[in-house]
OpenMM code with the backbone's topology and positions (N, CA, C; nanometers):
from openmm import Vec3, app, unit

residues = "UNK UNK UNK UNK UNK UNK UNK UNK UNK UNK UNK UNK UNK UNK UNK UNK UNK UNK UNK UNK UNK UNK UNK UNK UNK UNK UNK UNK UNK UNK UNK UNK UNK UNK UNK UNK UNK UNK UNK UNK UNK UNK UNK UNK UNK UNK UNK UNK UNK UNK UNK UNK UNK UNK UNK UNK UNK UNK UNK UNK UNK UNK UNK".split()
positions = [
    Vec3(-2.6128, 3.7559, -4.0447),
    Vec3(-2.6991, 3.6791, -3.9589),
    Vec3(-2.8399, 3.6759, -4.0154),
    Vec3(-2.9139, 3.8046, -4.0421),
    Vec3(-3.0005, 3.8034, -4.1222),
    Vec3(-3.0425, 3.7162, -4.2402),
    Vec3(-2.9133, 3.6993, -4.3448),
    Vec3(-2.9538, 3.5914, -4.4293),
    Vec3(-2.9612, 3.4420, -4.4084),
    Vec3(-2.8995, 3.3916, -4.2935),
    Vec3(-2.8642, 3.2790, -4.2025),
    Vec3(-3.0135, 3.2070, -4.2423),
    Vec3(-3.0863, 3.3367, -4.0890),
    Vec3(-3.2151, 3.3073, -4.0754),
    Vec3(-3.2933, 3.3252, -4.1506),
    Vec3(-3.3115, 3.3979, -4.2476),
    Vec3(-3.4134, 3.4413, -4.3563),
    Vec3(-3.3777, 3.2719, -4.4597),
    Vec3(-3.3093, 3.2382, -4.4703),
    Vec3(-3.2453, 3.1039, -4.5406),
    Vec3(-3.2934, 3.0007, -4.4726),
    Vec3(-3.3133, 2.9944, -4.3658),
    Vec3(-3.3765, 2.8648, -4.2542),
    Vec3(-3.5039, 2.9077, -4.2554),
    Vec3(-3.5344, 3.0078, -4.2475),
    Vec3(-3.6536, 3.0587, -4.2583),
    Vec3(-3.7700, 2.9695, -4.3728),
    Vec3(-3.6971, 3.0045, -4.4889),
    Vec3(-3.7392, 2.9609, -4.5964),
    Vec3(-3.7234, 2.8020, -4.6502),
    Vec3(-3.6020, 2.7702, -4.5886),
    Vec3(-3.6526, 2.6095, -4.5733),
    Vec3(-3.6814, 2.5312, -4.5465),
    Vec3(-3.7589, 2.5943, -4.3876),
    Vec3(-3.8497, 2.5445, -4.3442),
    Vec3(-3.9826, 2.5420, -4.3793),
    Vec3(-4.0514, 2.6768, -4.4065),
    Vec3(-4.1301, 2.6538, -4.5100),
    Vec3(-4.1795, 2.5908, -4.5898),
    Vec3(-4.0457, 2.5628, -4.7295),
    Vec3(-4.0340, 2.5019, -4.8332),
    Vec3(-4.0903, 2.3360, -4.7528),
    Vec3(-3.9786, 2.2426, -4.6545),
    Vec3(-4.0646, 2.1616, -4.5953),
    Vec3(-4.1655, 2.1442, -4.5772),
    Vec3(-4.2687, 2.2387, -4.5320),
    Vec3(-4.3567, 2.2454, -4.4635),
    Vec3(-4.4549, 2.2109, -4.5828),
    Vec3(-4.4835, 2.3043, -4.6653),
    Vec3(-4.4992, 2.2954, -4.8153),
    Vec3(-4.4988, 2.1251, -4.8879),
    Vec3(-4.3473, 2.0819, -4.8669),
    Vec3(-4.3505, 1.9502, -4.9447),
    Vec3(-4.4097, 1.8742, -4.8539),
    Vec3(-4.4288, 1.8858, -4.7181),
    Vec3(-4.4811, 1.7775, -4.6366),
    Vec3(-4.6549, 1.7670, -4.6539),
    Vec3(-4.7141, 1.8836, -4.6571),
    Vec3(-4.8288, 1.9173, -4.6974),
    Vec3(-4.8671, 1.8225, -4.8653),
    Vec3(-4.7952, 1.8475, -4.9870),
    Vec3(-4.8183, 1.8107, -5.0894),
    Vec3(-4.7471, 1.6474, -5.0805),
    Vec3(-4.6738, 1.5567, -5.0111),
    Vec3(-4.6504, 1.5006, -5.0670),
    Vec3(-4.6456, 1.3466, -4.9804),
    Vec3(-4.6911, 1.4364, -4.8411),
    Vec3(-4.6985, 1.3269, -4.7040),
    Vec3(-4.5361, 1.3393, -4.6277),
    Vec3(-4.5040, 1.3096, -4.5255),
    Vec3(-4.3812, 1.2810, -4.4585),
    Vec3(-4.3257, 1.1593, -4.5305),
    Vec3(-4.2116, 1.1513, -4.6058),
    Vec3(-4.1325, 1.0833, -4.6571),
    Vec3(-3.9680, 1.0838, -4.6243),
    Vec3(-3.8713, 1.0460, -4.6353),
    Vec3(-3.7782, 1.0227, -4.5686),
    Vec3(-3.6851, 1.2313, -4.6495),
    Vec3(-3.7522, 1.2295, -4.7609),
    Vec3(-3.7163, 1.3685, -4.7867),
    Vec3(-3.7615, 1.4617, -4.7000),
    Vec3(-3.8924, 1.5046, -4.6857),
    Vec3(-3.9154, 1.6370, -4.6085),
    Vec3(-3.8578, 1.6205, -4.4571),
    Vec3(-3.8718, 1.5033, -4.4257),
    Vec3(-3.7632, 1.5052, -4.2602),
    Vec3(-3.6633, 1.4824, -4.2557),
    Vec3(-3.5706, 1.4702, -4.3414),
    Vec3(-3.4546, 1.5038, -4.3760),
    Vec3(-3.4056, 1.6544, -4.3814),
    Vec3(-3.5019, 1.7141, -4.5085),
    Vec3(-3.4579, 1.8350, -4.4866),
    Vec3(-3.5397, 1.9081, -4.3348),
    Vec3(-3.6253, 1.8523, -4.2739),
    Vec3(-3.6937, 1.9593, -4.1615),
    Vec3(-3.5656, 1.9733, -4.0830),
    Vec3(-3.5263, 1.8619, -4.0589),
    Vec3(-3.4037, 1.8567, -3.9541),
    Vec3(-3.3240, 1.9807, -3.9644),
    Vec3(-3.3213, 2.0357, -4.0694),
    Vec3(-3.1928, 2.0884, -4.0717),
    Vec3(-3.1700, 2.2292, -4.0787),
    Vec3(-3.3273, 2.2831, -4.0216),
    Vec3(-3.3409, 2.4109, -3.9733),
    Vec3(-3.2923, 2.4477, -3.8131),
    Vec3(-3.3836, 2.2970, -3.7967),
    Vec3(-3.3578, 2.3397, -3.6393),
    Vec3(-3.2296, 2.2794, -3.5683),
    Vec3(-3.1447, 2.2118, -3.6454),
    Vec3(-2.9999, 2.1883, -3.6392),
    Vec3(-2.8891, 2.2855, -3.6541),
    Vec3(-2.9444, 2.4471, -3.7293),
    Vec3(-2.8319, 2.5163, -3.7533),
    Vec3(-2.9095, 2.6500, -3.6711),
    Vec3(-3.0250, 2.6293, -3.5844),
    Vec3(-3.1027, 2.6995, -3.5309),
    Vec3(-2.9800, 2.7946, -3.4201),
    Vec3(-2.8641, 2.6641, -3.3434),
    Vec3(-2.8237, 2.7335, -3.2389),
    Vec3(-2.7224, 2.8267, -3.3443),
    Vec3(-2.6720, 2.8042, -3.4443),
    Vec3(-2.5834, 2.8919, -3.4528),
    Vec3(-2.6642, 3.0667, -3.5153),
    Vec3(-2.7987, 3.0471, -3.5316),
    Vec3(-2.8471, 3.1984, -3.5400),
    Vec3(-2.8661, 3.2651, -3.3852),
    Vec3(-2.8530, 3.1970, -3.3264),
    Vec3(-2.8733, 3.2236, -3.1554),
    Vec3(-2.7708, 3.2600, -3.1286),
    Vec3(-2.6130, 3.1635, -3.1552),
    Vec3(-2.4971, 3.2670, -3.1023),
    Vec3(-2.4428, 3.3820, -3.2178),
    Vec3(-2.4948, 3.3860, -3.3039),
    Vec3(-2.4676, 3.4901, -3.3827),
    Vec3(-2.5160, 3.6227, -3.3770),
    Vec3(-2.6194, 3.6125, -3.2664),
    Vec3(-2.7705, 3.7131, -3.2351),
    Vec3(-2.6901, 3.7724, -3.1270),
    Vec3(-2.6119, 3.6498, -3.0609),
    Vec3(-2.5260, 3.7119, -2.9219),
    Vec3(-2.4358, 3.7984, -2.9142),
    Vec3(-2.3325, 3.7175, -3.0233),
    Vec3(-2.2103, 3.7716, -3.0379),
    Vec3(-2.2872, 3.9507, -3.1010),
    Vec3(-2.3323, 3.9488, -3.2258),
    Vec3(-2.3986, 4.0688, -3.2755),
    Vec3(-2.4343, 4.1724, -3.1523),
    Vec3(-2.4660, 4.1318, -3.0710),
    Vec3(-2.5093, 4.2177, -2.9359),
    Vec3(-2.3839, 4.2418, -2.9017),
    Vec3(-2.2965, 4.1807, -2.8338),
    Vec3(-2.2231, 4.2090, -2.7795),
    Vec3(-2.1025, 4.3110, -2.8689),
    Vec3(-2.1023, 4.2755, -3.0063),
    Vec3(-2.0466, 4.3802, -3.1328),
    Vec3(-2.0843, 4.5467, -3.0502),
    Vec3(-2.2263, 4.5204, -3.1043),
    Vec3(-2.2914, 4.6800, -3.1178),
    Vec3(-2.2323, 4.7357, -2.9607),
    Vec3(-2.2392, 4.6855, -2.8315),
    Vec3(-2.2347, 4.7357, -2.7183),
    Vec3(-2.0802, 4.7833, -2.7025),
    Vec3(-2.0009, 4.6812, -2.7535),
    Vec3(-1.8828, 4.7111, -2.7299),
    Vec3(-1.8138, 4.8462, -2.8327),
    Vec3(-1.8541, 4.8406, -2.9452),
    Vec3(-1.8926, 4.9860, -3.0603),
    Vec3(-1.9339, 5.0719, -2.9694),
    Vec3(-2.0483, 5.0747, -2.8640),
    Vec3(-2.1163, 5.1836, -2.7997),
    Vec3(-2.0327, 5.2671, -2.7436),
    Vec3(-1.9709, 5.1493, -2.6116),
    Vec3(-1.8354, 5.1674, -2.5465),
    Vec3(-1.7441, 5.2423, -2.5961),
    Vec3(-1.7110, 5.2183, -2.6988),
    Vec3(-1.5471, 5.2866, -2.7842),
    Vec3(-1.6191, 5.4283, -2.8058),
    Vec3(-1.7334, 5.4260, -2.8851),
    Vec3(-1.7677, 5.5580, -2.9431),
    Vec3(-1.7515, 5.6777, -2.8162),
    Vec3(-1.8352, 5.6442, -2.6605),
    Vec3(-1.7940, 5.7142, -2.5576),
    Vec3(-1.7002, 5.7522, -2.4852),
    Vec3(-1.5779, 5.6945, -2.5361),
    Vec3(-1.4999, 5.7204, -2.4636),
    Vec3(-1.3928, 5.8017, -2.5614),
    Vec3(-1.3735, 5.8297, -2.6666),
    Vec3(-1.3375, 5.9076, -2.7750),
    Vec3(-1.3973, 6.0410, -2.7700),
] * unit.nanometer
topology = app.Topology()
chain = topology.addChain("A")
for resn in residues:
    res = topology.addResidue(resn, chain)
    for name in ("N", "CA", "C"):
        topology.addAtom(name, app.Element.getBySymbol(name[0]), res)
């Protein structure tokens, strides 16, 4: 999950960057889109990850 977001992270950035140097062109909003398009799946991955560790918690206590 970490690299997901650290990866969106960074290409948003990188956008941000080309939009700065080069004006809004049909490239940098092309790629902007497509951070915040794969945004929900770091959200259910953040979930599910929670619900991992708790259910791990669970098992470990009852052993």
């Amino acid at each position: 999950m970490g690299m997901l977001a650290g990866a969106l992270s960074v290409l948003l950035v990188m956008v941000v960057l080309l939009a700065i140097k080069k004006g809004l062109d049909g490239t940098s909003i092309g790629l902007g889109v497509i951070p915040f398009a794969l945004m929900p799946i770091v959200f259910l991955n953040w979930n599910n990850l929670k619900e991992i560790k708790k259910e791990l918690n669970s098992r470990k206590n009852v052993i």
